[in-house]
N, C-alpha and C positions, 0 to 999 in steps of 0.2 A: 330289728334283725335279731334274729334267737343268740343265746353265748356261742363265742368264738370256741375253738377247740385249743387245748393249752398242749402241747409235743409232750414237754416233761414239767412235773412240778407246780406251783402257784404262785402267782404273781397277775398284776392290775396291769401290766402294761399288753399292749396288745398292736400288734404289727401287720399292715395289710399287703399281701402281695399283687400290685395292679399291673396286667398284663392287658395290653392293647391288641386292638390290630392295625398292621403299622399303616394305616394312611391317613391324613393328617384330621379329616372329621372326626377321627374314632379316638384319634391320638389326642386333640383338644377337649374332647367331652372328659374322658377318664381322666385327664390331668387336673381339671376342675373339678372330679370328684374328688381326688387325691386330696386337695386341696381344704374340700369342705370335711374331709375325714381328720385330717391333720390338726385342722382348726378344733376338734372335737375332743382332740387330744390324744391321738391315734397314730401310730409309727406308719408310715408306707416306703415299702419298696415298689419304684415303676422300672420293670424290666421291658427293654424294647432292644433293636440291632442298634448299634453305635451311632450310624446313620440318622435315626429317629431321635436316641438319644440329644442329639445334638440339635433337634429342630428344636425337642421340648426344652432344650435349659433357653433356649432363645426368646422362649416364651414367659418364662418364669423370672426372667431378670426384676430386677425391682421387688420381690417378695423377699421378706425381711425371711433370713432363714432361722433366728432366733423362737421365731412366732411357728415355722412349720417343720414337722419332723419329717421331712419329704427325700427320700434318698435316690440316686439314680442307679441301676445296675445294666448295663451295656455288655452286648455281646458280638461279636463278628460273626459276618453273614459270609461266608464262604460264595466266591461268585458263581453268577447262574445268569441262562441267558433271559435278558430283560427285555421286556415287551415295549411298543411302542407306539402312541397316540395316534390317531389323524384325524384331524378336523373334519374331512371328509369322508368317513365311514358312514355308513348308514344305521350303523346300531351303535347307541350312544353307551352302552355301556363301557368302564374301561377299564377292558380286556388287556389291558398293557399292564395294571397292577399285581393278572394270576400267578404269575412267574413268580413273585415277590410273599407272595399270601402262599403259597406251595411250598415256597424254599424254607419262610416261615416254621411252617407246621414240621419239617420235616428235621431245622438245626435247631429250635428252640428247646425242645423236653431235656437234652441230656444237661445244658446250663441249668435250664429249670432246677431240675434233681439235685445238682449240687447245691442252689441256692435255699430248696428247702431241705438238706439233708442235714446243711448246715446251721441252719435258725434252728429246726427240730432240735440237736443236741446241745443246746442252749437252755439253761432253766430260769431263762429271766425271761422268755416271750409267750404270750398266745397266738396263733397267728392265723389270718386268713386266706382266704385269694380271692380276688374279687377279677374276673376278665372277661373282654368281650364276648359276644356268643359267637364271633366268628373266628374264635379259636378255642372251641370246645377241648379240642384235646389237651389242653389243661387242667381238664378234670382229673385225667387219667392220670398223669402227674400227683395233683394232689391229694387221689384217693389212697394211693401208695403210704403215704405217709399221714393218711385219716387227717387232713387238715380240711373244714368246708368251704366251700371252694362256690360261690354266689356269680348270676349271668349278669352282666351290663350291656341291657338295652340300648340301641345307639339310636331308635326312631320311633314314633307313637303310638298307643295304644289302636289309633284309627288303622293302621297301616297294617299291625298283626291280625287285626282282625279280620280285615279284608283278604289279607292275603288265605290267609287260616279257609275261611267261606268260598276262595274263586279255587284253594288245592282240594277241598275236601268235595266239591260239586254243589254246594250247598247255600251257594249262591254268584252273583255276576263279580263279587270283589269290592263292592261298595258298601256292605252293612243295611242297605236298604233299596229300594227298588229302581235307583237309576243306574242304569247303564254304564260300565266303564270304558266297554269299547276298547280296552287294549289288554292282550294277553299278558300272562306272566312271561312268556316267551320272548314278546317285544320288550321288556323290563331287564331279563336278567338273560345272558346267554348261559347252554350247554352246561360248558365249563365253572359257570359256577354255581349252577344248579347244583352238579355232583360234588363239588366244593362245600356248598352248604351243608345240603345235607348229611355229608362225614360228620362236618362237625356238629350238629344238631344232634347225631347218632350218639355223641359223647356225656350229653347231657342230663341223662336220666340219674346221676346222684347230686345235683346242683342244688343247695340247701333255699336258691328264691330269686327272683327278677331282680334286679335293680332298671327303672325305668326314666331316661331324661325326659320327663314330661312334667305337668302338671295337674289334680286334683280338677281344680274350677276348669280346665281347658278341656279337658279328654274322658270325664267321670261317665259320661254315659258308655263311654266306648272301654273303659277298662273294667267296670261292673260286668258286662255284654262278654269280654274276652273271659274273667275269672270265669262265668257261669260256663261257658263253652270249652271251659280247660286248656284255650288256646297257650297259654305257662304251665301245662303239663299237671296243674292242680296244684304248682307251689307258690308260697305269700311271695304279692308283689309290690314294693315297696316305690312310689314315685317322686323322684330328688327336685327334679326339674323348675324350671330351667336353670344347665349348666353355662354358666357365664362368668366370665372375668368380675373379681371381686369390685373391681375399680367400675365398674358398670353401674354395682348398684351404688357405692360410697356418696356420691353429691347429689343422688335424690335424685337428679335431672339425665342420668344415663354419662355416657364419655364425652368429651367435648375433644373436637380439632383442636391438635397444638396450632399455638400460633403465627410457626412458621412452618404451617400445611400450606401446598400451594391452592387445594383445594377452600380452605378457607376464606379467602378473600371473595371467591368468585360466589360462594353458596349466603356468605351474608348479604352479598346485594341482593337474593333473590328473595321473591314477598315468602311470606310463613307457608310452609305445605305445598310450595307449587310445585317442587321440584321430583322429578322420576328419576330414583338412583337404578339402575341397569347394571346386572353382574349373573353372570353363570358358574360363579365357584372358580377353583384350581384346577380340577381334575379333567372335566368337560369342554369341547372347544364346539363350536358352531361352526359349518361348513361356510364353503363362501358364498352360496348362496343364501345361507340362510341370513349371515351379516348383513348381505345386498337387501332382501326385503325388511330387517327391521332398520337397519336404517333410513331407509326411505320410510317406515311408517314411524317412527320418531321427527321424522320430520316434517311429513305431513300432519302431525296430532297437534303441531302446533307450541308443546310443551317444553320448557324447560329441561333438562336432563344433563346426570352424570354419568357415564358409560363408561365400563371397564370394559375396555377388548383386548385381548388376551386370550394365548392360547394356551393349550393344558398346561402345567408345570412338565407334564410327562413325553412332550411333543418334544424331538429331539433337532430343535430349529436351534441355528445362532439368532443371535441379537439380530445380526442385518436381515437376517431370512426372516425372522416372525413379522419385524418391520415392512418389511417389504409385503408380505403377505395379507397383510391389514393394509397396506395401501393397496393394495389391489381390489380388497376387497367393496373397499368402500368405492359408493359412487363419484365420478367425475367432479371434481369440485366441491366434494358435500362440506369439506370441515369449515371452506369458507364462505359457504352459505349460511350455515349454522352457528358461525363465531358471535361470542355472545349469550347465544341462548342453549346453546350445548357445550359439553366439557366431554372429551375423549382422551380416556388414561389406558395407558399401553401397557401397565405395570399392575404391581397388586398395590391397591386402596382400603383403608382402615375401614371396615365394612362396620363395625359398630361404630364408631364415631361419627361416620354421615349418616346413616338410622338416625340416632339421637339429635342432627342437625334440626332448628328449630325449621329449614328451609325444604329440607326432606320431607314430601308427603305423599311419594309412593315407590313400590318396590318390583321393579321387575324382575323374577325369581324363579331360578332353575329348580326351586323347590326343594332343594336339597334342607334335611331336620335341622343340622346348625341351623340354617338361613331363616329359616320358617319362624325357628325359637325365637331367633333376633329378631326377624322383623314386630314380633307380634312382643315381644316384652318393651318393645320402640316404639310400640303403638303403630308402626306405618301400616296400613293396607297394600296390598300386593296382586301384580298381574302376573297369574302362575303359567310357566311355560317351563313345562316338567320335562327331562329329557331319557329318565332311566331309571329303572331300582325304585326304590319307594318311592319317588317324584311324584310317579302319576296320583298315588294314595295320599298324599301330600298333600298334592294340588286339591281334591275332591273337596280334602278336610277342609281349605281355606275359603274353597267358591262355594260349594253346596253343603256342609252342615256347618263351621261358623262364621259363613260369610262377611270373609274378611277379606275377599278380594275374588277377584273375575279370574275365569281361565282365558287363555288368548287364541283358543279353538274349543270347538269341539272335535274330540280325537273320534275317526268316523273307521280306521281299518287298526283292526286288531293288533296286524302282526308285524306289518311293516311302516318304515318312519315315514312323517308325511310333513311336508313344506308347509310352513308358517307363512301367510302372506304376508304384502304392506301393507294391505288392507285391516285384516285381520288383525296387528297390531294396533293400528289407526284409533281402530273401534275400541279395542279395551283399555287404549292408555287415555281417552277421552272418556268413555265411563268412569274407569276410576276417578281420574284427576279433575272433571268439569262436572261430569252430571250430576244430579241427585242421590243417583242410587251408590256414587261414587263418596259422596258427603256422607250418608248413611255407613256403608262399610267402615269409613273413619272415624268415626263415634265408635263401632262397635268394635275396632284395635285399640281403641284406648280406653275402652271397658276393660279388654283382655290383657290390657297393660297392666292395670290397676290390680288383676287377680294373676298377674305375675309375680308382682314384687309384693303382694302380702305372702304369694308361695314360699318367698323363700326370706323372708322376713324373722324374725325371732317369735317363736310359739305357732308359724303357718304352716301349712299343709305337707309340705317338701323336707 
């Protein structure tokens, strides 16, 4: 990364200002950068609304604050009307966050300004900004005060490039000649179309990418993007993968505490057989769709742990989410299943069963965190993408590093299409029995292996 820019005077110390966008993939990634900048020896301020504030210290507990110069600055979000989840929408994106990413853009700059109008008159700092690309106008911010001001990539080099080729006409959104079959339309609604692109508008004095990827994973495809000037023609720099330190510390990934109740049930089960099931926070599966993968988890025969769960953003009580998960599910199923499936209603330490010696495969809304983790876990994965970069996701993991099956072919562009039992039957048995399912699991924990030398001392990242 070029020299930082100094407000007043000279001095070694140098202060990054990390600005998020508040939802919680975007809010983990940056915080693990912060992290690894920290460790580097590097001041950070992470400014987010109070709210968010409060998710990231919860997340940082345990980090020795000696070892990181990592500071918090919180602001109050002035209320606004908030959006709200349903399971049963047919467009999976969620549209219940714009209200919040809007309100965003529109209280944050004047805190901003104070916060660097304040470092600026200080002659002991150099200072950065390093923030999401989905909140561009924080360029505008810190051109005011000639501070540079770097993008933080939140998904893969495969995913901009696709996208880059299905906006410009210049191809179907896959980077090569198969078919994606689903619009950017079906992906992203309207609204944040116009969203985006504002803040992309912003971007044009942004001194370079920062990208959560990695070198051995994505090189063909970020070679492919610089030459296409899909980053505007500026250096792009790939950290990746961001992950909790403690991940990589004992060689072997996270391990289940040992009063996880998950624990007991996953060491009975033989090495690799088990299918961990999770669609994120954000996204909920309608009740139909819970109705056919359950049934095709059950007919696959398979082992599994299933997180059902509905959005964090769904505005259910307790008894209502409950109840609505037993509806959904069929007659009798949990005690048909008892034994050989585990259904959790709550959120589940999503690296720590990756890393389970018993985990050997991953069914995945495809969402970038999820992707990173499963593939620095080595698990193979049946992708079942529901929105946003998912679909571009999905492609990267089935068809160019074939590290895992899709659980359809997506055949209408624009609208959402039913998942059968079928349908799931078939790819949780490819992965987890057949050959070509033993194969893709060799080649995750190839991808493993060029994970953690990524981000190892003198690798790539």
């Amino acid at each position: 990364m070029e020299s930082t820019h100094h407000c007043h005077g000279t001095t070694p110390k140098t202060l990054v200002i990390a600005v998020p966008l508040p939802a919680q993939g975007h809010l983990n990634q940056l915080l693990h950068l912060s992290r690894i900048l920290a460790l580097r020896g590097l001041g950070v301020l992470y400014v987010a609304p109070s709210t968010h504030i409060q998710q990231v210290r919860h997340r940082v507990q345990g980090w020795d604050p000696h070892n990181f110069d990592i500071r918090f600055k919180e602001f109050p979000m002035p209320d606004f009307v908030s959006g709200e989840s349903n399971p049963e929408s047919s467009h999976k994106f969620p549209t219940h966050f714009m209200p919040l990413f809007e309100a965003f853009e529109e209280h944050l700059p004047p805190h901003l300004d104070q916060v660097m109008s304040t470092l600026c008159s200080s002659k002991d700092k150099r200072v950065v900004v390093v923030h999401d690309e989905s909140v561009g106008f924080v360029q505008t911010v810190a051109a005011k005060y000639e501070i540079p001001a770097y993008v933080f990539r939140a998904t893969g080099a495969y995913t901009y490039l696709s996208f880059s080729q299905q906006q410009d006409g210049t191809g179907s959104g896959t980077v090569d000649s198969s078919p994606v079959n689903v619009s950017l339309t079906r992906c992203f609604p309207e609204r944040w179309f116009k969203f985006a692109a504002r803040q992309t508008s912003f971007l044009g004095p942004a001194k370079g990418n920062i990208l959560n990827s990695f070198y051995a994973l994505e090189s063909e495809f970020i070679n492919r993007a610089r030459e296409r000037l899909v980053f505007g023609g500026k250096p792009v720099w790939m950290v990746g993968p961001l992950l909790p330190q403690a991940f990589f510390d004992n060689g072997q990934g996270l391990q289940l505490s040992t009063d996880s109740e998950y624990l007991t049930w996953l060491d009975r089960q033989a090495p690799a057989s088990v299918l961990y099931v999770s669609f994120g926070s954000v996204s909920s599966l309608s009740a139909s769709e819970v109705r056919e993968l359950a049934a095709g988890l059950e007919r696959s025969g398979q082992p599994f742990l299933w997180v059902l769960r509905i959005s964090d953003s769904a505005h259910f009580s307790t008894e209502t989410r409950s109840e609505w998960i037993r509806k959904c599910l069929p007659e009798g199923y949990e005690r048909r299943i008892e034994g050989r499936g585990v259904i959790v209603r709550d959120w589940a330490p999503q690296l720590q069963v990756l890393s389970h010696k018993s985990t050997g495969g991953f069914l995945t809304h495809c969402g970038w965190n999820s992707t990173l983790e499963s593939i620095t876990a080595g698990v193979p994965m049946v992708a079942w993408p529901l929105h946003s970069d998912q679909f571009a996701n999905s492609m990267l993991i089935a068809r160019k590093l074939k590290v895992g099956v899709e659980v359809k072919e997506w055949r209408n562009a624009e609208e959402h299409e039913l998942v059968s039992a079928e349908e799931v039957e078939k790819a949780v048995k490819l992965l987890m029995v057949d050959e070509e399912g033993t194969q893709m699991r060799k080649r995750a924990q190839g991808l493993r292996s060029e994970a953690w030398k990524a981000v190892a001392e003198g690798g790539s990242s």
